[in-house]
N, CA, C and O atoms as a Tinker XYZ file with bonds, in Angstrom:
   340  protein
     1  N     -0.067000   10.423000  -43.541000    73     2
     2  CA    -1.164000   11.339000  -43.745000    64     1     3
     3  C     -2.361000   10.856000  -42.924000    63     2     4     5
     4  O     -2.713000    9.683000  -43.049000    81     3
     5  N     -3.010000   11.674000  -42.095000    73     3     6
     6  CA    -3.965000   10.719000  -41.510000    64     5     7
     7  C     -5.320000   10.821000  -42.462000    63     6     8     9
     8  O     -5.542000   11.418000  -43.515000    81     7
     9  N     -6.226000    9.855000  -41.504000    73     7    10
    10  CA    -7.348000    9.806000  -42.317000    64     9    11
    11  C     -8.468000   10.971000  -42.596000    63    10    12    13
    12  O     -8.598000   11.841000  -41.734000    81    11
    13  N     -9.097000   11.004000  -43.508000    73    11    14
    14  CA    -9.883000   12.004000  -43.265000    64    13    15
    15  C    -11.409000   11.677000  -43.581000    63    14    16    17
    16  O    -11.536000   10.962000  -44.575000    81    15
    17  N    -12.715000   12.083000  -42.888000    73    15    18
    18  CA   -13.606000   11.453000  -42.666000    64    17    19
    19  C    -14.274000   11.340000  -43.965000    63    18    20    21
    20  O    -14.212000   12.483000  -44.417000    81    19
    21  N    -14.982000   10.472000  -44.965000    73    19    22
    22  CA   -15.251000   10.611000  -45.827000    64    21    23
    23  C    -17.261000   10.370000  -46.088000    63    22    24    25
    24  O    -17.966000   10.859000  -46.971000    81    23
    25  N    -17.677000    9.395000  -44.866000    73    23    26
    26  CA   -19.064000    9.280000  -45.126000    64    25    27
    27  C    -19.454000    8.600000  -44.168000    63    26    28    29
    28  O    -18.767000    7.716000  -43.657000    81    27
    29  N    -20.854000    8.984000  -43.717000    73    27    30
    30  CA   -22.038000    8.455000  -42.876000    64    29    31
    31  C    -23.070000    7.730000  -43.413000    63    30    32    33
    32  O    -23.932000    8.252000  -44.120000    81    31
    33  N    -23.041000    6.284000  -43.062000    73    31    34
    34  CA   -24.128000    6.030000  -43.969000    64    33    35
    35  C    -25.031000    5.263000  -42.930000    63    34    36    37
    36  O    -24.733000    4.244000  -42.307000    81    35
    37  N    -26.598000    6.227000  -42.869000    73    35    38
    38  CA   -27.277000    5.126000  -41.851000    64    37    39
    39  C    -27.941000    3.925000  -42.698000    63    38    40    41
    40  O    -28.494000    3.928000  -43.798000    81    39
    41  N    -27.699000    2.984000  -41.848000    73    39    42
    42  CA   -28.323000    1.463000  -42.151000    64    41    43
    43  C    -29.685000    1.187000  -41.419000    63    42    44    45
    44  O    -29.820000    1.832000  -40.379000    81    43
    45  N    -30.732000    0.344000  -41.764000    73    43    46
    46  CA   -32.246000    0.187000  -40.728000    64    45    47
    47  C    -31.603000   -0.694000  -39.854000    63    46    48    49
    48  O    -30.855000   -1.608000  -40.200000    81    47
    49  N    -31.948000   -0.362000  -38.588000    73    47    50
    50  CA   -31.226000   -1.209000  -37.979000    64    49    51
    51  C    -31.618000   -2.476000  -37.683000    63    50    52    53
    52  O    -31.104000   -3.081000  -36.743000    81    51
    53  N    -32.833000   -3.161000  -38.664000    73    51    54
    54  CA   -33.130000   -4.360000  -38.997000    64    53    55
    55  C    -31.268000   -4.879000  -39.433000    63    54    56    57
    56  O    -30.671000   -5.605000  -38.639000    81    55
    57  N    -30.585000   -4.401000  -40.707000    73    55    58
    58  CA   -29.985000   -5.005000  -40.998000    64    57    59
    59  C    -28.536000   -4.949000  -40.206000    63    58    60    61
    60  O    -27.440000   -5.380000  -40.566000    81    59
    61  N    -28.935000   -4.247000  -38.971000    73    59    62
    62  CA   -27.097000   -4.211000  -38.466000    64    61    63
    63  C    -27.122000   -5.591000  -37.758000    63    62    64    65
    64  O    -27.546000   -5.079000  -36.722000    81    63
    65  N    -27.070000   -6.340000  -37.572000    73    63    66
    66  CA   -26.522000   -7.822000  -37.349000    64    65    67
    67  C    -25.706000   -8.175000  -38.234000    63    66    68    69
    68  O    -24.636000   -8.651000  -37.854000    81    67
    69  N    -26.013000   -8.025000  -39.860000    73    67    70
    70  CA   -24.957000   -8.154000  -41.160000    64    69    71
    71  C    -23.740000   -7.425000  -40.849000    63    70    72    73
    72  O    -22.687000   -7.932000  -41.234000    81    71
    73  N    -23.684000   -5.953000  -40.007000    73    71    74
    74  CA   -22.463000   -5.245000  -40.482000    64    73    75
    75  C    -21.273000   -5.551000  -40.151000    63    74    76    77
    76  O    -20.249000   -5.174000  -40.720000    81    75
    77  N    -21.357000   -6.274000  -39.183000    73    75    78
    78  CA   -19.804000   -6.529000  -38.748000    64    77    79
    79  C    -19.131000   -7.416000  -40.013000    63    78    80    81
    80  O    -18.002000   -7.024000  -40.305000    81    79
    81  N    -19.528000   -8.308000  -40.646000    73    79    82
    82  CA   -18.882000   -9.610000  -42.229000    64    81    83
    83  C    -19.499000   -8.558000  -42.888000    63    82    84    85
    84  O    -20.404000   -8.942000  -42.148000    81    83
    85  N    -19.922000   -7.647000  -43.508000    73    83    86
    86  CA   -20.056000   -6.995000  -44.382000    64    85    87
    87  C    -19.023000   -6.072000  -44.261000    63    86    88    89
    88  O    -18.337000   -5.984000  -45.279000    81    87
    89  N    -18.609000   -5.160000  -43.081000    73    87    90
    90  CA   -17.071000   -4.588000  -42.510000    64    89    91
    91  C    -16.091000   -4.841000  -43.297000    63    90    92    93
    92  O    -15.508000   -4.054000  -44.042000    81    91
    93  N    -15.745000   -6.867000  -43.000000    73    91    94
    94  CA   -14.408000   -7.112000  -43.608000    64    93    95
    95  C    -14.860000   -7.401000  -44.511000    63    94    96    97
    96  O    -14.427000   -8.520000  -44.237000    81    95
    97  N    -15.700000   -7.636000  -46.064000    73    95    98
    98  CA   -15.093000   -7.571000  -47.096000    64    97    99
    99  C    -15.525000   -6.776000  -47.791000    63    98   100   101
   100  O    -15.653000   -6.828000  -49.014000    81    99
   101  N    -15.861000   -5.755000  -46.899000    73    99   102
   102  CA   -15.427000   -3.657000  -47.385000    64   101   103
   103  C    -14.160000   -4.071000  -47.514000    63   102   104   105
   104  O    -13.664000   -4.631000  -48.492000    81   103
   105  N    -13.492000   -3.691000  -46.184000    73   103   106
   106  CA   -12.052000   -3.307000  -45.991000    64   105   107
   107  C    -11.138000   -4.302000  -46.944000    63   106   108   109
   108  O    -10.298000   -3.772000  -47.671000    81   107
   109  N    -11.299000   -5.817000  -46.948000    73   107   110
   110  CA   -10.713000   -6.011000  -48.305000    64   109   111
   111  C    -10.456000   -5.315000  -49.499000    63   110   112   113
   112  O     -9.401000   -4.862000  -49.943000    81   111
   113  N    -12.197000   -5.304000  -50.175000    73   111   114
   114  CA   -12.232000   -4.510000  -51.504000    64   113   115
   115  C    -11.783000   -3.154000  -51.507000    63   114   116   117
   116  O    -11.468000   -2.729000  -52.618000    81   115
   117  N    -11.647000   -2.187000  -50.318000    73   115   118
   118  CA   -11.347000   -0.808000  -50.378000    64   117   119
   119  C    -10.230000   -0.940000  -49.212000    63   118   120   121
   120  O    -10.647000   -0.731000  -48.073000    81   119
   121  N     -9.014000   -1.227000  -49.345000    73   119   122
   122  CA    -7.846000   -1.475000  -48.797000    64   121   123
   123  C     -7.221000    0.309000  -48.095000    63   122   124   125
   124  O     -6.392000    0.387000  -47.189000    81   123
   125  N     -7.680000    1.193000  -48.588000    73   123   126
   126  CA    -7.320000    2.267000  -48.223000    64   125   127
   127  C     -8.240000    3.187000  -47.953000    63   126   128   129
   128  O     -8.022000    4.383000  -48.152000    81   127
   129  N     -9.735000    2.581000  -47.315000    73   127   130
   130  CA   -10.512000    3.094000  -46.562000    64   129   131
   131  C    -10.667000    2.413000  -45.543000    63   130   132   133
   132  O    -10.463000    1.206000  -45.673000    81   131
   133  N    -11.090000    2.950000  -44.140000    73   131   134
   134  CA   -11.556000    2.328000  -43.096000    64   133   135
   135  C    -13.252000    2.501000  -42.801000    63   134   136   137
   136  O    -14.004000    3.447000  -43.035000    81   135
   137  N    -13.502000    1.148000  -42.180000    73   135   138
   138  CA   -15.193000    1.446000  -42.454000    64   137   139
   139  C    -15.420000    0.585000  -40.729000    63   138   140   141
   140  O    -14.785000   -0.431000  -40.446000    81   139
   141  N    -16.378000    1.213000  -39.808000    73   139   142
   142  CA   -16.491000    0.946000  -38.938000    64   141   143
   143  C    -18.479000    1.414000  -38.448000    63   142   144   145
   144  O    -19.416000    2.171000  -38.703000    81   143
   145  N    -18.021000    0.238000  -37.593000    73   143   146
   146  CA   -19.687000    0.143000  -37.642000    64   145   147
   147  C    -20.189000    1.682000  -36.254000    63   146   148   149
   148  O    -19.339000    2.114000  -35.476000    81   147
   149  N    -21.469000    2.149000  -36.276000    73   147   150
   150  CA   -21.711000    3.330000  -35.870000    64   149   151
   151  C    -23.184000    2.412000  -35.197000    63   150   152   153
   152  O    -23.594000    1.252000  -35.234000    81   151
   153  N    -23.664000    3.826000  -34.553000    73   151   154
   154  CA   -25.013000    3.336000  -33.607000    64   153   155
   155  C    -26.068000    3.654000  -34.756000    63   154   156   157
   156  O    -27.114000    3.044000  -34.536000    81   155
   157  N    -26.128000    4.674000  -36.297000    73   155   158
   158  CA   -26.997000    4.428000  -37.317000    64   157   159
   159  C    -26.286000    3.725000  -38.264000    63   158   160   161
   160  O    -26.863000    3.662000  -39.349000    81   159
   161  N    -25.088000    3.109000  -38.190000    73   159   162
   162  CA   -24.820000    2.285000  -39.122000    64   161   163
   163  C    -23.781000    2.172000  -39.844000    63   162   164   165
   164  O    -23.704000    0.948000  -39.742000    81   163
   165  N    -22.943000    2.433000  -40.471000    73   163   166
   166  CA   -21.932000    2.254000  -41.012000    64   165   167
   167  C    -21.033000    3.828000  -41.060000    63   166   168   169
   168  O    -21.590000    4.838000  -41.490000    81   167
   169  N    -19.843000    3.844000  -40.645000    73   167   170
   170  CA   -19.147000    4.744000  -41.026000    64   169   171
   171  C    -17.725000    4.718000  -41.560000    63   170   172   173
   172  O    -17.005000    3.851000  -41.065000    81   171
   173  N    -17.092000    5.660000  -42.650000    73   171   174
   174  CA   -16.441000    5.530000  -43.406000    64   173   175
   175  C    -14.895000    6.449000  -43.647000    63   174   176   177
   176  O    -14.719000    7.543000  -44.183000    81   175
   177  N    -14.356000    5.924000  -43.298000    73   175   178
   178  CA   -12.617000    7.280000  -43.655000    64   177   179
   179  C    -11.483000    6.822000  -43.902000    63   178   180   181
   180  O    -10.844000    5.890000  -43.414000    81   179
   181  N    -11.262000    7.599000  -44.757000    73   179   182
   182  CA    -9.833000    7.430000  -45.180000    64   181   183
   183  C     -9.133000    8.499000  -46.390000    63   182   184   185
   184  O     -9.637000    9.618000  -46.291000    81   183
   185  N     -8.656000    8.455000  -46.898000    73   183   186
   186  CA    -7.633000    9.137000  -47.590000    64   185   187
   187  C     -8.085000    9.109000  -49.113000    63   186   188   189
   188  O     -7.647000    9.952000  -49.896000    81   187
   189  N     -9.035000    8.050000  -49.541000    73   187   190
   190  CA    -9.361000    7.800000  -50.888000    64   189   191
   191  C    -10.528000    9.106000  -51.511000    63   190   192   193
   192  O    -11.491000    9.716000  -51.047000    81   191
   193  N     -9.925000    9.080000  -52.545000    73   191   194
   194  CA   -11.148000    9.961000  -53.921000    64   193   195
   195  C    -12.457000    9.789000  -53.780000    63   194   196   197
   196  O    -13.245000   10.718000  -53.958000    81   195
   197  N    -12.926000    8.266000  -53.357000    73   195   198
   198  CA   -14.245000    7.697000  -53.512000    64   197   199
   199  C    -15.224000    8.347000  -53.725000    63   198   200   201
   200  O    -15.517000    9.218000  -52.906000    81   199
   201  N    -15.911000    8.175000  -54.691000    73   199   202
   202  CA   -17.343000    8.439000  -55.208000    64   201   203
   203  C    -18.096000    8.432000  -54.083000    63   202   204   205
   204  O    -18.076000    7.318000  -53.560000    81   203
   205  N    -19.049000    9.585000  -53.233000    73   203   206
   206  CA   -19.777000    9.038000  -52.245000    64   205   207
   207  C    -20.868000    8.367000  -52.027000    63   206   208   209
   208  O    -21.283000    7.739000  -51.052000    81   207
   209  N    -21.408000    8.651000  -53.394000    73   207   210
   210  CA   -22.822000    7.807000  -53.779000    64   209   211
   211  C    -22.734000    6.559000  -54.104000    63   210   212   213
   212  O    -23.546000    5.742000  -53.670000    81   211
   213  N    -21.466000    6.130000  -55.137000    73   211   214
   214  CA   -20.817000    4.861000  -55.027000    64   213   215
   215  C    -20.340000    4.214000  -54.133000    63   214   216   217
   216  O    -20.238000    3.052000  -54.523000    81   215
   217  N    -19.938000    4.344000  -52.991000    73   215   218
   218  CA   -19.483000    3.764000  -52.011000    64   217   219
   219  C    -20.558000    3.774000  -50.772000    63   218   220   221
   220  O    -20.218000    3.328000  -49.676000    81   219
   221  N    -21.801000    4.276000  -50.986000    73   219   222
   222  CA   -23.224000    3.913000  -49.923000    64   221   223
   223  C    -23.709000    2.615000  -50.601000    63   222   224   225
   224  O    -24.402000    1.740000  -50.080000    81   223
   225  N    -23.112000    2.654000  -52.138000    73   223   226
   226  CA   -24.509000    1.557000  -52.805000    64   225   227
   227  C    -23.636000    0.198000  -52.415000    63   226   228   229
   228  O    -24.009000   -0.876000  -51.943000    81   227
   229  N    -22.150000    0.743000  -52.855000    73   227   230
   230  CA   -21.234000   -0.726000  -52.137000    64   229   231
   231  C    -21.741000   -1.212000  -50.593000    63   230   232   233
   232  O    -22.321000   -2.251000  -50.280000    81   231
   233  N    -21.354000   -0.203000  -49.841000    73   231   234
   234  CA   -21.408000   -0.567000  -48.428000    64   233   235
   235  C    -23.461000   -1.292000  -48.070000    63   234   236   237
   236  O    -23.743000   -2.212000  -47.302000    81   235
   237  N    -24.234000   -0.662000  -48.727000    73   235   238
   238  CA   -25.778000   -1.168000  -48.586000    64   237   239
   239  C    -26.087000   -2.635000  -49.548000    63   238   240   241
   240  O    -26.967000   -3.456000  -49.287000    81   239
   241  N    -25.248000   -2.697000  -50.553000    73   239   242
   242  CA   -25.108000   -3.455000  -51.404000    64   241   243
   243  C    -24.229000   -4.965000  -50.294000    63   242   244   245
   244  O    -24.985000   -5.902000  -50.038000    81   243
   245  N    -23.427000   -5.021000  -49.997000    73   243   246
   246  CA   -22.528000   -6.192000  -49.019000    64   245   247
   247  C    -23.282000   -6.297000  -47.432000    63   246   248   249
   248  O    -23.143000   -7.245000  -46.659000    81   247
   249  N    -24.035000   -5.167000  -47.211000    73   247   250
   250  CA   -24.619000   -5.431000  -45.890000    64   249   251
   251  C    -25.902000   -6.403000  -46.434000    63   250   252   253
   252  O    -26.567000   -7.069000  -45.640000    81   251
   253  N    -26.173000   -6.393000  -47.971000    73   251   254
   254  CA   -27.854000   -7.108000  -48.296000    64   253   255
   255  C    -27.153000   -8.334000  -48.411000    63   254   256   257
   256  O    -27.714000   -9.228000  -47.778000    81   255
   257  N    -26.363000   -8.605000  -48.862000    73   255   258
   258  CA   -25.754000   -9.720000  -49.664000    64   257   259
   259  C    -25.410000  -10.930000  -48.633000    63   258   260   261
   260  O    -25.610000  -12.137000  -48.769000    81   259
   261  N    -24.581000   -9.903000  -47.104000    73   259   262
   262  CA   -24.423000  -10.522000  -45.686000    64   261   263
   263  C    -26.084000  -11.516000  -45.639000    63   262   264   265
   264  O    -26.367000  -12.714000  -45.636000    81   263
   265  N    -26.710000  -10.474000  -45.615000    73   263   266
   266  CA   -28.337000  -11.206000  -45.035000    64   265   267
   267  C    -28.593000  -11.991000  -45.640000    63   266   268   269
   268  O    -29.138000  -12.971000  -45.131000    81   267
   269  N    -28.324000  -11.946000  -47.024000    73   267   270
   270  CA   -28.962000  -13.357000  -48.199000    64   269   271
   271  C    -28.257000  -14.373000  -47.472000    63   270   272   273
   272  O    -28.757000  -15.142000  -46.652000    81   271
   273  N    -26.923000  -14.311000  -47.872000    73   271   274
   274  CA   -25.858000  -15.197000  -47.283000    64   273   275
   275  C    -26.233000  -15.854000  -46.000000    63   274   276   277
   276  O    -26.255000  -17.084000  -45.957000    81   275
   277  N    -26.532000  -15.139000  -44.946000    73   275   278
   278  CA   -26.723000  -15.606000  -43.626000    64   277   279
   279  C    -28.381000  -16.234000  -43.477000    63   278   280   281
   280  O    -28.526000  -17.122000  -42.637000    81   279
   281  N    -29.666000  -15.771000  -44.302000    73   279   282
   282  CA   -30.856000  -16.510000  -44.053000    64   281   283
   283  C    -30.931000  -17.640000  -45.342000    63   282   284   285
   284  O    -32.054000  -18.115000  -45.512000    81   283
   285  N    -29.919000  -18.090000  -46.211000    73   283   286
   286  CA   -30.074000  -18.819000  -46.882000    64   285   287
   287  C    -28.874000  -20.287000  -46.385000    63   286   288   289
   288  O    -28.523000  -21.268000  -47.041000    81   287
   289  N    -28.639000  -19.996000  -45.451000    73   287   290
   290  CA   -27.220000  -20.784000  -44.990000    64   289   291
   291  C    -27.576000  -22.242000  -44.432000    63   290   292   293
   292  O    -26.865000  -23.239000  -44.559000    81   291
   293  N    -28.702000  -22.177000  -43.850000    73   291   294
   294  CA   -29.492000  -23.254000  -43.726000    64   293   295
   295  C    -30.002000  -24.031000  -44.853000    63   294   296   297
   296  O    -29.756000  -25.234000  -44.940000    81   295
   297  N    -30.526000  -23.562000  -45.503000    73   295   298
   298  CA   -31.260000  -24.382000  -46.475000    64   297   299
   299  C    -30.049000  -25.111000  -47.582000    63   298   300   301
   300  O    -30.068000  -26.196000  -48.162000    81   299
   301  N    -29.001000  -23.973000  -47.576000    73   299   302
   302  CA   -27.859000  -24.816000  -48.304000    64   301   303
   303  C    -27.364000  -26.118000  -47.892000    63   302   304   305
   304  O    -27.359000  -27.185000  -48.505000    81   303
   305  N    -26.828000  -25.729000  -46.399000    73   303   306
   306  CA   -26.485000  -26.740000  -45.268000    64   305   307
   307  C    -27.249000  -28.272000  -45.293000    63   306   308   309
   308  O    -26.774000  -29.369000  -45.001000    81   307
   309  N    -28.629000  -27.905000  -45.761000    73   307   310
   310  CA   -29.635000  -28.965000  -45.410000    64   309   311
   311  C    -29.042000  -29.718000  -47.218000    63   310   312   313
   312  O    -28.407000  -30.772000  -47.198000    81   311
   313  N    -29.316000  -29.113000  -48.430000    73   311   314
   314  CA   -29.202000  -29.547000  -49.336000    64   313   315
   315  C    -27.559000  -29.966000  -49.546000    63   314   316   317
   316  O    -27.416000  -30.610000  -50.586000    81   315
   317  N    -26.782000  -29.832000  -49.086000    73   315   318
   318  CA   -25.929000  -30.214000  -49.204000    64   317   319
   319  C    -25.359000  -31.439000  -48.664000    63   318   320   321
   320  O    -24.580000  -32.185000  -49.258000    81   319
   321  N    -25.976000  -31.628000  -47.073000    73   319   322
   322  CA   -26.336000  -32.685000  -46.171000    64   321   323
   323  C    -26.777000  -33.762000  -47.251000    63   322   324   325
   324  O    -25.862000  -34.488000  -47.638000    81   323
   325  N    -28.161000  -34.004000  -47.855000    73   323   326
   326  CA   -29.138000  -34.232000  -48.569000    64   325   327
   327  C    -28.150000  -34.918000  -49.850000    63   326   328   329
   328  O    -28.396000  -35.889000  -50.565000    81   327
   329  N    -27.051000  -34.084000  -49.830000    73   327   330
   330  CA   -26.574000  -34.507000  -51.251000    64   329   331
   331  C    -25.226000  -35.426000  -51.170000    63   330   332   333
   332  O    -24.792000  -36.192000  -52.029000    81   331
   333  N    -24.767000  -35.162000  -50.057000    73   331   334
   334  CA   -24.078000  -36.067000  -49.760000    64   333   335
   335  C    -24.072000  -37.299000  -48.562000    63   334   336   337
   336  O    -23.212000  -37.978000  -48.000000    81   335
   337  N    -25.338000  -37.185000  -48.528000    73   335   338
   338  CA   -25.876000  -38.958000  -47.762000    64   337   339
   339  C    -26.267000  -39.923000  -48.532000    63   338   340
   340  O    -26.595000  -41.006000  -48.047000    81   339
């Protein structure tokens, strides 16, 4: 069955540096959607039921989580350094 398009979701494009690791663990958690990054930001298809309002807050929700992850990575790095010298 092929896919069929299911959602557009623009992102600020402050945060598209996150989307590509926010991508794969979409496509993990939603195994039977495809999600690919766009020039406003995330786009979405596949074959699934999905809620569409639920699946912007997922996809905006893992692109924030990317950024925590990625501007807090240092300071972990350092405390962890710190903790094991």
């Amino acid at each position: 069955m092929p896919a069929s398009h299911v959602l557009d979701i623009s992102i600020d494009p402050a945060f598209h540096p996150y989307i590509p690791a926010s991508l794969l663990r979409l496509s993990y958690l939603y195994p039977e959607l495809d999600f690919g990054a766009s020039e406003q930001g995330v786009n979405v298809s596949g074959t699934s039921g999905a809620d569409p309002a639920r699946l912007e807050r997922e996809v905006t929700y893992q692109i924030y989580r990317e950024k925590i992850f990625q501007q807090t990575l240092p300071m972990r790095q350092s405390l962890y350094e710190m903790l094991t010298t």
